[in-house]
N, C-alpha and C positions, 0 to 999 in steps of 0.2 A: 147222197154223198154227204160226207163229214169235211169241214174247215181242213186242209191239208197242215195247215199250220197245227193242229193240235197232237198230229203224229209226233211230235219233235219238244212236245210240251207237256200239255194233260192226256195226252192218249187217246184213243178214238175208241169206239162202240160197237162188236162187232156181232150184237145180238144172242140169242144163247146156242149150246150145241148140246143138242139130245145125246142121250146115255147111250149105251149097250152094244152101239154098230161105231162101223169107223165111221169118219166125219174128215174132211177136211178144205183148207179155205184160203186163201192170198191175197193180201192187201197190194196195193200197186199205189205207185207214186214218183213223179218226176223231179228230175234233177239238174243243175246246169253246175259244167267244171269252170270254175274262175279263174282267174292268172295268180301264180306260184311268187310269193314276196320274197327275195335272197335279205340271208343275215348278214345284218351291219357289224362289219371288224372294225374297231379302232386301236391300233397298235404304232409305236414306234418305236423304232433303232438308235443309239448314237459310239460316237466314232469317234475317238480321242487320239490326237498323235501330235507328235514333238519334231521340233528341226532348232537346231542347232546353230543361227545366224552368222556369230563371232567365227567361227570356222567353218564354214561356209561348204555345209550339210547340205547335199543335193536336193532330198527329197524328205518325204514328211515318214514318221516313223514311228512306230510304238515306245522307242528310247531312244535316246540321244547321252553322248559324253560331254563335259564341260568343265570347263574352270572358274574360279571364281571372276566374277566380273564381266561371264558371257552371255549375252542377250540370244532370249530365245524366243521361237516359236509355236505356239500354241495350236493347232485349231480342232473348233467340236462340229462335228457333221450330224446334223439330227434327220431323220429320214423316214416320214407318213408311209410305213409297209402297212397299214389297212385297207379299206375298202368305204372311208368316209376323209371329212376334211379331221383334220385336228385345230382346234382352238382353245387358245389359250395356254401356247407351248411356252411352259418355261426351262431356262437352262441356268443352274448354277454352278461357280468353280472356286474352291477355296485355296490358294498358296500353300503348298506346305513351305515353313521356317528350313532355309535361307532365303528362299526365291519371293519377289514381289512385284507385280505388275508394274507397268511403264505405263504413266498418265497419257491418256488421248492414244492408245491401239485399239480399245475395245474396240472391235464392228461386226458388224452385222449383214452377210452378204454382200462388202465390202460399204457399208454404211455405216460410220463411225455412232455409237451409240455411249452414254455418260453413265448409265445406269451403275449398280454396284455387283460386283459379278457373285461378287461372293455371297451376298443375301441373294441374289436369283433375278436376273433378269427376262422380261415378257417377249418375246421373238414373235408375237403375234401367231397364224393360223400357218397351216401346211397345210396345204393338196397333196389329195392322192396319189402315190409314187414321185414326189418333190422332196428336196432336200435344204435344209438353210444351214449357211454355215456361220461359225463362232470365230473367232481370232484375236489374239493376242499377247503382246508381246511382254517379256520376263526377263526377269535380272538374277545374277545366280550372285548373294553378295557372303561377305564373309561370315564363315559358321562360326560365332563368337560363344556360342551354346554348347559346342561339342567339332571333331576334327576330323574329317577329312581322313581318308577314303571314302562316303559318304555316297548311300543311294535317298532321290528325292522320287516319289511317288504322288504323279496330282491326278486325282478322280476329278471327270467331270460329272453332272447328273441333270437330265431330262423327263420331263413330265408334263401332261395335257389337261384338258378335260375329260373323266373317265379312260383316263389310262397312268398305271401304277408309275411312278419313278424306277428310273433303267441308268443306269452308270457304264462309263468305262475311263480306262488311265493310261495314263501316259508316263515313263521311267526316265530320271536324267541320273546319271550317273558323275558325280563330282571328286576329281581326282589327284587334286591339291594338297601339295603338303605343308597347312599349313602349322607353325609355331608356335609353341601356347606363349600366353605373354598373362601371367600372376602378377595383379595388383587391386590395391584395397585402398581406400578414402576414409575418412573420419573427421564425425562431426560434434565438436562440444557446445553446449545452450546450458543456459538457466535461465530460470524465471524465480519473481519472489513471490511464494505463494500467500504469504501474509499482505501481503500489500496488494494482493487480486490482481496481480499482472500477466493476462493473458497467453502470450505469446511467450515460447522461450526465442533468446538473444544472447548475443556474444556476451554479456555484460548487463548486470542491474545492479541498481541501490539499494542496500540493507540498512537496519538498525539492528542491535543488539536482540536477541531472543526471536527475529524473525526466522521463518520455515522457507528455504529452498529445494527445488528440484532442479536436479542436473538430468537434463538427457543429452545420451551417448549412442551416435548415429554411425555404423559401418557398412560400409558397400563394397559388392565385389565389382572392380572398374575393370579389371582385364578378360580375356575370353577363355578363363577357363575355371573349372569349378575349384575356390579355395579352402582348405581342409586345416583342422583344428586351428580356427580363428581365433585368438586369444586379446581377451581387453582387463587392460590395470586404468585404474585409477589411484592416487592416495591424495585426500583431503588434506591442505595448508592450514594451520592455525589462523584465525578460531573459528574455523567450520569444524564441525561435529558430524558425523553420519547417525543416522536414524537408523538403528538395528530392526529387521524387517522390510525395509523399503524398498532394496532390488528386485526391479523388474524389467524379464526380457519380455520383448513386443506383450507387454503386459499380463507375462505369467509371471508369479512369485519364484523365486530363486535365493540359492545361498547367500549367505552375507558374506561375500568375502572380496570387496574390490580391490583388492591384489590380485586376484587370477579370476576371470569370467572366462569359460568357453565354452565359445556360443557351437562347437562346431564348425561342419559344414555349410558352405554357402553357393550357391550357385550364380553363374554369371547374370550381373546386371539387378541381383536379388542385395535387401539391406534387411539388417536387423538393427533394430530399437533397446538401448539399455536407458534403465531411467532407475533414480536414488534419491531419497533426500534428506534434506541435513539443517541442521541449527545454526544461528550466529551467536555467539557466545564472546561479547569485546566490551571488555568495560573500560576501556583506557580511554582520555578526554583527546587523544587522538585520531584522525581520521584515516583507517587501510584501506589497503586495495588487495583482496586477498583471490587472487589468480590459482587455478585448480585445472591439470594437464592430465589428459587421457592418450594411452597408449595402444595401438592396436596391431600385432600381426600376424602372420599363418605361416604354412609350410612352405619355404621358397619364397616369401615374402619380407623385406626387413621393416622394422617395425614402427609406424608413424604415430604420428600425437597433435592434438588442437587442443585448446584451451578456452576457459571463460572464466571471465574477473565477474566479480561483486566488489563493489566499493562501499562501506563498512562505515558510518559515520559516528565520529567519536561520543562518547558520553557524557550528559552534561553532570561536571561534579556538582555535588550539593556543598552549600554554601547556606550553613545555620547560623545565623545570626539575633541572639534575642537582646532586644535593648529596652533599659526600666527608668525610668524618671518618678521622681516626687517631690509634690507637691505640698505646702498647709496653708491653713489660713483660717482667722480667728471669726468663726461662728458668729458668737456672740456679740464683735464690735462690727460683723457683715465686713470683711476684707476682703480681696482677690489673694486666689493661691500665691505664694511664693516657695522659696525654698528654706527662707527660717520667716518666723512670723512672731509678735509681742503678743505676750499674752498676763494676765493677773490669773490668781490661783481662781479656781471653778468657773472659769471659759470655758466654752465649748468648741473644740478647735476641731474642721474637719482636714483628712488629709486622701491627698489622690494622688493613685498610681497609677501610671503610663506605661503598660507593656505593649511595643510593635516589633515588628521582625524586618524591619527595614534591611536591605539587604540582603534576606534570603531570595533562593531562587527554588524551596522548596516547602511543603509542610513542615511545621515542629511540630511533632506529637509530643501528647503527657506533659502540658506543660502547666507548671504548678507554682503558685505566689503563695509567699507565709511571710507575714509582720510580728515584729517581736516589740511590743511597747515597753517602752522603757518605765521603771519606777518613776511615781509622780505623774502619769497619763494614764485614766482609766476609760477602757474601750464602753464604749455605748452600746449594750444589746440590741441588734434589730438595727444597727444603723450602716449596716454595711450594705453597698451597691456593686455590682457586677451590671458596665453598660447599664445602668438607670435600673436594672431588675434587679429581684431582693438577691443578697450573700449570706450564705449562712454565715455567723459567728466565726468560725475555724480559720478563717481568713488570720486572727492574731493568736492563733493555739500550736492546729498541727498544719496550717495553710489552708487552700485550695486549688481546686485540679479548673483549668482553662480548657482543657482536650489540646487539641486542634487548632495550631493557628498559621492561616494561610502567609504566602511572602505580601510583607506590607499590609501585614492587617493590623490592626489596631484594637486593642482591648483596656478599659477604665475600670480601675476600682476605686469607689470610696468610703470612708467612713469615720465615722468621729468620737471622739475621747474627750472627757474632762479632765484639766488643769488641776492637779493634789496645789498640797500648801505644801509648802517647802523654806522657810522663814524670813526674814528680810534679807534682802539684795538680790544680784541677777541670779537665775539659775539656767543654762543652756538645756533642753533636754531634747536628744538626738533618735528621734526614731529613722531606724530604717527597713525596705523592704527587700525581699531577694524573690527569686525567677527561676527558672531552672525548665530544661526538657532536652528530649530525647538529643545525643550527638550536637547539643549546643552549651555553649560555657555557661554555668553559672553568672549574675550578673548580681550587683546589690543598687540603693539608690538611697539617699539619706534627706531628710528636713526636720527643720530646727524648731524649736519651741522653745522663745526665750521667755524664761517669766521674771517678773519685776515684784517686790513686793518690799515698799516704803513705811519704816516705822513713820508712827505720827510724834512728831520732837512735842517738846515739854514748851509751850509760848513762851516768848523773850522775847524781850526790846532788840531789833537790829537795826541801827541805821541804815538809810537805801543804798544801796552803795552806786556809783556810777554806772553806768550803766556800760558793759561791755560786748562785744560780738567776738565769735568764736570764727577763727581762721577759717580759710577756703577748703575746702579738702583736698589734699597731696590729687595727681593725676593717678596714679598708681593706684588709686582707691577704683578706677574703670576697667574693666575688663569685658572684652566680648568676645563671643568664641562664632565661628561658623563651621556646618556640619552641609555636605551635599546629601539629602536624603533619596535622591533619582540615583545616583551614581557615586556610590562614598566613597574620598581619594584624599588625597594632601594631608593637609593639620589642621588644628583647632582654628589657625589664624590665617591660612591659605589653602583656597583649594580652585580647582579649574571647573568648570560648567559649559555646558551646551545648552543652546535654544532650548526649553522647554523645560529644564529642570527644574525642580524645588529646592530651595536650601530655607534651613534653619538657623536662627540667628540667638543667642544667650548673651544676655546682657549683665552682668554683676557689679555691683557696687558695695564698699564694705565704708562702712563710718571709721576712719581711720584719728580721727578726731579725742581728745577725751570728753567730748561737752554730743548733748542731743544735739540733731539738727532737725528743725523742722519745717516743714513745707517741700519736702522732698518732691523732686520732679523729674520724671528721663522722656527726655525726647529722643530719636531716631528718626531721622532722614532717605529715605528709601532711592534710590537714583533713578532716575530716568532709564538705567537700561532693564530695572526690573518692573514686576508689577506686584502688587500687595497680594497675600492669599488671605491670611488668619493671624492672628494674634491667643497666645495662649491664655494669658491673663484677663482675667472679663473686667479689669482695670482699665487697660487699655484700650485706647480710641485712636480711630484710623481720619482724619481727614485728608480726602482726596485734592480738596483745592493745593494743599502744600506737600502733597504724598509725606505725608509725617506721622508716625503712630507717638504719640502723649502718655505715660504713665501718674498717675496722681499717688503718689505713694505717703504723703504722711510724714509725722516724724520718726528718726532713726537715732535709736541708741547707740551712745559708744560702743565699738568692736561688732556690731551688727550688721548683716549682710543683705540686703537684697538682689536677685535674682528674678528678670523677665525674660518673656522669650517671643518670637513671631514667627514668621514662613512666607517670604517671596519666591516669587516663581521668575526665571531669565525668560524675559521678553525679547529682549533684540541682540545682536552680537555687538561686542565691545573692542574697538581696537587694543593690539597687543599694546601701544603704548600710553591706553588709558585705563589699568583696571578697573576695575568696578567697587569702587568706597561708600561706605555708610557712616554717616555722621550720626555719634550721640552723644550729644550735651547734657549735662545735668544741672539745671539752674538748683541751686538750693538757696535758703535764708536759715540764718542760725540765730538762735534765740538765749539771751542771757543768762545763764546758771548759776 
C-alpha cells in the first residue's frame, strides 16, 4: 500500500499494464462527511419618517404638512436583516435649508446622545433581527432664500462594517404664504494707502499727493433675491479717481462711478466695490473732504453711507534770504565793521553773511556777486567760501551757493587793496547782492573810508591852549534788535519766548567835527537773557558783569561804527518789566 495522502497530492503508483489484451484495475480509498458551514449575510435596512408635533400628527409618516415655525418629528429605524451582528453602525442626517435641529432631541433608543448628526453619528452594534432607533426634533423657520409653497426632502443614511450605505427620506410639505420683503445695506471705508494703513475705516488722515482706497460694501438684507443692483459714487474736491482702479469682489471693471451694476444678488449674499484715488490740496488750510455712496435695485429705494478723510493743509513756503557786510583793515589787524579807516595800499579784507533765517524751506540756485568800486583792487586767490578756496568770479559774474537749507549760514571773504585817491577823506562804498530761486533779491554795503594827509610846508606855530572836543550828541547811538527764532515787531521792539535768539546792532556815527579817540561801546546784557556770540572778534564778553566790551579806536568825523552780538531769552520777563540793554559809549576826544 501507498500513503493515502498522496492520492490527493503527488499521485500514487499503480505499477505498469501490458499491451495487447484488456487490463483493468481500481484503486479504493476512504472518506468521512464533515458538518456543512452556512454563509455569513451581513445586511441592513433603514426607515425614515416625519410627524408633524405643532398640529399634532398622530402617527409617524413618510411626509408630513407644516408651517413655518412647526416643530417636528423625525425618526430613523435601522434594522440587522442579516444573519451576523453588525458593528460599527453609523447613521447620518443633513437639514435641508429652512429646517434645523432643536439642541438636546438627538437620541438614541430613547438615550439622548450629543454627537453631530449631520457628519454621522456611531449607534454602536445591532444584533440579528434587532432594530435601533434615531430621533429628533426640527424647526421649519422662515424660507428667506426663496417662498413658499415649498417641498423639503431629508434623506437619512446608514452604514456598518462591510456593508454598503443604504438611505431613505422623509417629505414635509411647507404651505405658507410668505411675503417678500426687498432690502439692501451699504457700507463706505477708506483707508490711506500711502501712509500703510491697514484696515479700511469710517475716516482717515491724508496729506496732499497721498493714494486712497475707498471700498463699497452691499448686501442683500431682505428675503428675496435683489435684481439690477446699482451703485454711484461721485468724488468731492480734491480727491481725484485713479482711471483703472474699479473693482468688483476683485475683478477689474469699467471706469464709470456714476453707474456700477453689479446685478443680481441673492439673499443674505454681498458684493465688494473698491477704487482709488489721489489728494490733490494745496491750500495752507485744513479739509475734511466727505465722499457718499449710493445704492439700489428693483423695488428697492436707494440708500447711501459715507467716509471722510481729513486733508491737512499745506505748509506755505516762506523764502527769506538775508546778507550782511562786513570790512576791516588787514593791514592795521582790525575787527570787521561796516565802514572801516583805511590809507591808500591797505589791505582791507571784507565778509559776507548770507542766512535764510526765517525760511521754512530750501533756497535753490542761490548766487552772491560783489561789484568793487573804483579805488579797491580785488586780490587774486583771496576769496573764501566757509574757510574753502572761491574762485575769483565772486567780484566779476558772482557765484552759485546751490542750496541753502532754512537757517543755514554761509561766509564769504576776500580782500582788496586801497588805490590812491589824493589828499582828504574819500568814502568808498562797496556792496554785495544775493539772489535765488522765488526769494527777493537782497543787497548789503561797507564802507572804506581812506584818509590821505598832505605833509604842510614847517612853520613856527605857537601851542595853542589846549582844547577838548564836546561829548557826542545822543543821537550819534543807535541799536536795532532782530528776533532770529521767530521774526516779528521792528527794529526797536519785538516780543520773544523762552529759548529764542535775538540779535542785537549797535551803530555809532561821530557826529562831531574833530577825531575822537579811544572809542569804546559797552553793552550790558540783563539778567533775563544769556550771552551766545559776539560778531566782532573785537569784542569781549565778561561773565562776572555779563557785559560785552568793544575797543574800537579813534573815529573820524562823519564816521560810523557798527557791532553786533546774539543773546538767547533765558527766563520770562514780567509784562511790566521789559527786557533793556544798556550801552554806554565812554569816549575821550583829543585836541585838533
Amino acid at each position: 500500500g501507498q500513503p493515502e495522502t498522496n492520492l490527493f497530492s503527488n499521485g500514487i503508483n499503480i505499477g505498469d499494464i501490458e499491451g495487447c489484451w484488456e487490463f483493468s484495475g481500481a484503486v479504493m480509498f476512504k472518506a468521512k462527511v464533515g458538518q456543512q458551514q452556512p454563509n455569513i449575510i451581513r445586511d441592513l435596512s433603514i426607515n425614515k419618517t416625519v410627524r408633524n408635533i405643532t398640529s399634532g400628527q398622530s402617527g409617524d409618516s413618510d411626509s408630513a404638512n407644516a408651517k413655518v415655525n412647526d416643530r417636528l418629528l423625525y425618526k430613523i429605524s435601522v434594522f440587522n436583516n442579516g444573519n451576523a451582528t453588525l458593528t460599527n453602525v453609523i447613521v447620518r442626517d443633513n437639514l435641508p435649508s429652512p429646517l434645523s435641529i432643536v439642541s438636546g432631541t438627538l437620541k438614541v433608543d430613547n438615550d439622548s446622545n450629543f454627537g453631530n448628526l449631520a457628519n454621522g453619528i456611531n449607534i454602536g452594534s445591532i444584533n440579528i433581527g434587532v432594530s435601533k432607533i434615531v430621533n429628533f426634533e426640527a424647526i421649519v423657520n422662515n424660507p428667506t432664500s426663496f417662498f413658499v409653497p415649498l417641498t423639503l426632502v431629508n434623506t437619512s443614511f446608514a452604514k456598518a462594517d462591510n456593508v454598503n450605505e443604504k438611505s431613505d427620506s422623509a417629505t414635509v410639505y411647507v404651505s405658507d404664504n410668505i411675503q417678500p420683503n426687498r432690502d439692501l445695506s451699504i457700507n463706505k471705508t477708506v483707508r490711506n494707502v500711502t501712509a500703510w494703513q491697514g484696515d479700511y475705516s469710517d475716516s482717515a488722515n491724508a496729506n496732499s499727493n497721498d493714494r486712497l482706497s475707498y471700498r463699497i460694501q452691499v448686501t442683500n438684507t431682505g428675503n428675496a433675491v435683489l435684481n439690477n443692483v446699482i451703485v454711484r459714487d461721485g468724488l468731492p474736491s480734491p480727491i481725484n479717481f485713479i482711471s483703472g482702479s474699479i473693482r468688483i469682489d476683485g475683478v477689474q471693471c469699467w471706469d464709470n462711478l456714476s453707474s456700477i451694476n453689479l446685478g443680481s444678488l441673492n439673499v443674505g449674499a454681498s458684493k465688494t466695490i473698491t477704487f482709488e484715488a489721489t489728494v490733490d490740496h494745496s491750500g495752507s488750510n485744513s479739509i475734511t473732504a466727505t465722499n457718499t455712496a449710493f445704492a439700489k435695485a428693483d423695488n428697492v429705494n436707494e440708500k447711501s453711507d459715507s467716509a471722510s478723510v481729513f486733508i491737512s493743509g499745506q505748509v506755505q513756503p516762506n523764502l527769506n534770504l538775508n546778507i550782511s557786510k562786513t570790512v576791516r583793515n588787514a593791514t592795521s589787524n582790525t575787527s570787521y565793521f561796516s565802514s572801516v579807516n583805511a590809507n591808500p595800499n591797505d589791505k582791507v579784507a571784507f565778509r559776507i553773511e548770507i542766512n535764510s533765517s526765517g525760511s521754512n524751506q530750501n533756497i535753490n540756485n542761490v548766487r552772491v556777486w560783489d561789484n568793487l568800486p573804483s579805488g579797491l583792487n580785488f586780490v587774486s586767490g583771496s576769496a573764501r567760501l566757509d574757510n574753502s578756496f572761491l574762485s575769483d568770479q565772486i567780484v566779476s559774474s558772482g557765484t552759485s551757493l546751490g542750496s541753502i537749507g532754512p537757517n543755514q549760514i554761509r561766509v564769504i571773504t576776500f580782500k582788496a587793496t586801497v588805490g590812491w585817491w589824493g589828499w582828504g577823506n574819500t568814502t568808498l562804498t562797496n556792496t554785495a547782492f544775493v539772489s535765488g530761486d522765488n526769494a527777493p533779491q537782497r543787497s548789503a554795503s561797507a564802507q572804506v573810508i581812506v584818509s590821505q594827509t598832505p605833509i604842510p610846508t614847517p612853520t613856527f606855530t605857537p601851542t595853542p591852549t589846549p582844547t577838548f572836543t564836546p561829548a557826542p550828541s545822543p543821537r550819534a547811538l543807535t541799536k536795532k534788535v532782530e528776533n532770529l527764532t521767530s521774526p516779528n515787531g521792528t527794529d526797536f521792539a519785538n516780543t520773544a519766548s523762552i529759548g529764542d535768539t535775538l540779535r542785537y546792532r549797535i551803530s555809532y556815527i561821530n557826529d562831531t567835527n574833530s577825531f575822537i579817540n579811544n572809542v569804546q561801546i559797552l553793552d550790558v546784557i540783563p539778567s533775563h537773557a544769556g550771552f551766545v556770540s559776539v560778531a566782532e572778534n573785537t569784542g569781549s564778553f565778561d561773565s562776572s558783569k555779563n557785559m560785552i566790551t568793544w575797543n574800537i579806536g579813534s573815529l573820524a568825523p562823519g564816521a560810523t561804527i557798527s557791532v553786533s552780538y546774539q543773546a538767547k531769552v533765558a527766563s520770562s520777563v514780567p509784562p511790566s518789566e521789559p527786557m533793556k540793554f544798556r550801552s554806554p559809549i565812554p569816549t575821550k576826544s583829543a585836541p585838533r
